[in-house]
C-alpha positions in Angstrom: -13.7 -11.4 13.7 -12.1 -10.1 10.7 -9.1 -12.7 11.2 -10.5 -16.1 11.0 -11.2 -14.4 7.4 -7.5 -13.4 6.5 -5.1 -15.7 4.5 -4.1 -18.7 6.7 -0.6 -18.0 6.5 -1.3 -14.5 8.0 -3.6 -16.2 10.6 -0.5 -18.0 11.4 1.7 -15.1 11.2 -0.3 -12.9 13.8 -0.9 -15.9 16.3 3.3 -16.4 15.9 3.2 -12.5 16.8 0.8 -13.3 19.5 -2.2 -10.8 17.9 -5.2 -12.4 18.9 -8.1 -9.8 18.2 -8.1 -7.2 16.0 -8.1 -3.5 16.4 -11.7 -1.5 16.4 -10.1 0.2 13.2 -9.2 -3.6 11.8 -12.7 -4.4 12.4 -14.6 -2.0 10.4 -11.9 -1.4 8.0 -10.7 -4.9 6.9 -13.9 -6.2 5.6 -14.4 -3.3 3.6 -10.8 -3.1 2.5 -11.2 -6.8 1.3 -14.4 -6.1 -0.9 -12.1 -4.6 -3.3 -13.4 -1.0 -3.2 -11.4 2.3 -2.7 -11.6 3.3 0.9 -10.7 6.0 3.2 -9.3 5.1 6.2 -8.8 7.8 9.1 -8.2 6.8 12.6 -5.7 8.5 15.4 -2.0 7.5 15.7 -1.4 4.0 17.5 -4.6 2.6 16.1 -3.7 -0.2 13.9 -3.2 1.2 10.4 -0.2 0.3 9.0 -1.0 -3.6 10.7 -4.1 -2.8 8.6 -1.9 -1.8 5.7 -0.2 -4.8 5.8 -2.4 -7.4 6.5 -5.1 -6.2 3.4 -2.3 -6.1 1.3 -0.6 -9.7 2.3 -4.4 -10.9 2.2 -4.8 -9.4 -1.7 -1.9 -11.4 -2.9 -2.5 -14.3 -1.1 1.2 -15.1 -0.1 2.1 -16.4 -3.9 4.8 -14.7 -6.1 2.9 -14.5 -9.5 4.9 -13.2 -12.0 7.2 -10.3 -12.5 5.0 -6.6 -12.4 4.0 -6.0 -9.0 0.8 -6.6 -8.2 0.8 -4.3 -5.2 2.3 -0.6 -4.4 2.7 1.1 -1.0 3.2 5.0 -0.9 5.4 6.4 1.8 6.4 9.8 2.8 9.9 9.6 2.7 12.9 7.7 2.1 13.0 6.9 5.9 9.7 5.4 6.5 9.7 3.3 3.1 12.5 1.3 4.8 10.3 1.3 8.0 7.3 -0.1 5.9 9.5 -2.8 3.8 11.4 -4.0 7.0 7.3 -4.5 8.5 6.6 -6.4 5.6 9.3 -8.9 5.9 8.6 -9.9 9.0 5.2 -10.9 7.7 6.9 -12.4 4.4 9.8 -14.2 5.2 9.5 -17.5 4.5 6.9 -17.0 1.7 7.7 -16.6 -1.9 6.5 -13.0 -1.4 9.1 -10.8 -3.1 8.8 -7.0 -1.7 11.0 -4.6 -3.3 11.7 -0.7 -1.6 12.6 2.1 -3.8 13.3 5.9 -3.0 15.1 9.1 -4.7 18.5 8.4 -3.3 18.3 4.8 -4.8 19.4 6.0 -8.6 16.4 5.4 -11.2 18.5 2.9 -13.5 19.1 0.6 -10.6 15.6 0.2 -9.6 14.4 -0.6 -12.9 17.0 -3.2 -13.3 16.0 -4.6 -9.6 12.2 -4.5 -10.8 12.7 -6.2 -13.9 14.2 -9.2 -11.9 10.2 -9.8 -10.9 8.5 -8.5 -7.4 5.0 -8.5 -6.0 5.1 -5.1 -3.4 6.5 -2.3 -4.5 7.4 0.3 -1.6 8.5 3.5 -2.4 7.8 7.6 -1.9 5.8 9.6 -4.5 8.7 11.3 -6.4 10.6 7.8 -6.6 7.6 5.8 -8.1 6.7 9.4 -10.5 10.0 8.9 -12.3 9.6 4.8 -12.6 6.3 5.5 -14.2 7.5 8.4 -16.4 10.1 5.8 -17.5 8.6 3.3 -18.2 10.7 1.3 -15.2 7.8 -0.4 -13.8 4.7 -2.7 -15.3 1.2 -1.9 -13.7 -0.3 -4.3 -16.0 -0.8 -6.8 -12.8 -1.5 -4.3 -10.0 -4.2 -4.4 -7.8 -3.9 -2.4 -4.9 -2.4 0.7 -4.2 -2.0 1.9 -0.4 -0.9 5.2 0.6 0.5 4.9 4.4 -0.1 8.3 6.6 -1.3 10.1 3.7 -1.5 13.2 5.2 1.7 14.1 2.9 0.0 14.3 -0.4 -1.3 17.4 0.9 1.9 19.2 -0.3 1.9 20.5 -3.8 4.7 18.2 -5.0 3.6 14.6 -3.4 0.1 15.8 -4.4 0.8 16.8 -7.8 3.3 13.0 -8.2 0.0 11.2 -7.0 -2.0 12.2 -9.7 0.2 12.0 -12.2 0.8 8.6 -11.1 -2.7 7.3 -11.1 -3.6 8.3 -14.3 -1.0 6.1 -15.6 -3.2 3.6 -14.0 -6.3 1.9 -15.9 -8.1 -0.2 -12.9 -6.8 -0.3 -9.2 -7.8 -0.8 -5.8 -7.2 2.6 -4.0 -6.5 2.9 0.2 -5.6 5.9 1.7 -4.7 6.0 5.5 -4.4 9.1 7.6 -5.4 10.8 10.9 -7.5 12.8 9.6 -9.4 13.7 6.3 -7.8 17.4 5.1 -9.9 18.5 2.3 -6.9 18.2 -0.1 -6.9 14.5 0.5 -10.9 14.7 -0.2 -10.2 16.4 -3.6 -8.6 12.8 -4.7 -12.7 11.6 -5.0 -12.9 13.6 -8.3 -9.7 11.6 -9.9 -9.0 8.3 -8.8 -10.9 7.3 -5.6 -14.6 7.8 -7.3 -17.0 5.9 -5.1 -14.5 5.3 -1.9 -16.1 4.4 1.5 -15.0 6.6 4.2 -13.8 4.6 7.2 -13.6 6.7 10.4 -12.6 5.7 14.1 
């Protein structure tokens, strides 16, 4: 059961939510997830991935605030479901020193770095957002660890795609998860960059 193997504090979290068992997506992909390699993860809507995102992320950064770079980052689509995301994350962080911080283009780029700079440990936000922090030097990735890319079926368009890799090669040494529905062969391309020697989790 990959629970009894999560974080206590998120063992106590999902009992307080009244999860008991996990997902059959949870239980192939969370042990893999928490060996530290780059995965894959496809499964159909509704089947536990962004629980999965979370949870593998939470269970990464083991609920403490360790200094100021983030230690983890979360890709969304839009503007919309990066507020979706953070809001799911602080139901799982309030009351921890877990500080989770959501950026997105109609945020202006100055304010985010100043926000950033204040110290966080999960940094939300959509690829053209988190292009322009790197290209500016407005965010550290000296501490990061993991990198999750929530229904990545939106890289497949030029200008996401084109933000992701210029994104990751700013990046020496990361932890790479990429969930979708399915795997479009753009998304497979992403094995000759950054996700070299990724396991391919399918439901």
């Amino acid at each position: 059961m990959p629970f009894k193997k999560l974080h206590p504090q998120l063992q106590e979290k999902l009992a307080s939510f009244q999860i008991e068992s996990p997902t059959p997506l949870q239980c192939k992909s969370i042990p893999v997830i928490k060996s530290g390699i780059n995965v894959f993860c496809t499964a159909p809507k509704d089947s536990g991935k962004t629980t999965t995102l979370i949870l593998t992320t939470l269970n990464r950064l083991k609920f403490e605030a360790v200094g100021n770079a983030p230690r983890a980052v979360v890709l969304a689509q839009d503007k919309e479901r990066a507020i979706e995301l953070y809001v799911a994350f602080l139901a799982y962080t309030q009351h921890t020193p877990l500080r989770v911080y959501v950026g997105h283009e109609q945020l202006h780029v100055d304010i985010q770095k100043s926000e950033i700079f204040m110290g966080i440990d999960i940094l939300i936000s959509t690829p053209k957002s988190m292009n322009t922090l790197f290209l500016m030097n407005g965010v550290s990735i000296s501490e990061l660890k993991i990198f999750s890319v929530d229904d990545a079926e939106f890289l497949v368009k030029q200008s996401a795609y084109a933000a992701m890799l210029s994104i990751t090669q700013s990046i020496k040494k990361c932890q790479y998860v990429l969930y979708a529905e399915k795997m479009h062969p753009m998304l497979r391309r992403f094995e000759d960059h950054f996700m070299e020697y990724s396991k391919k989790i399918r439901l």
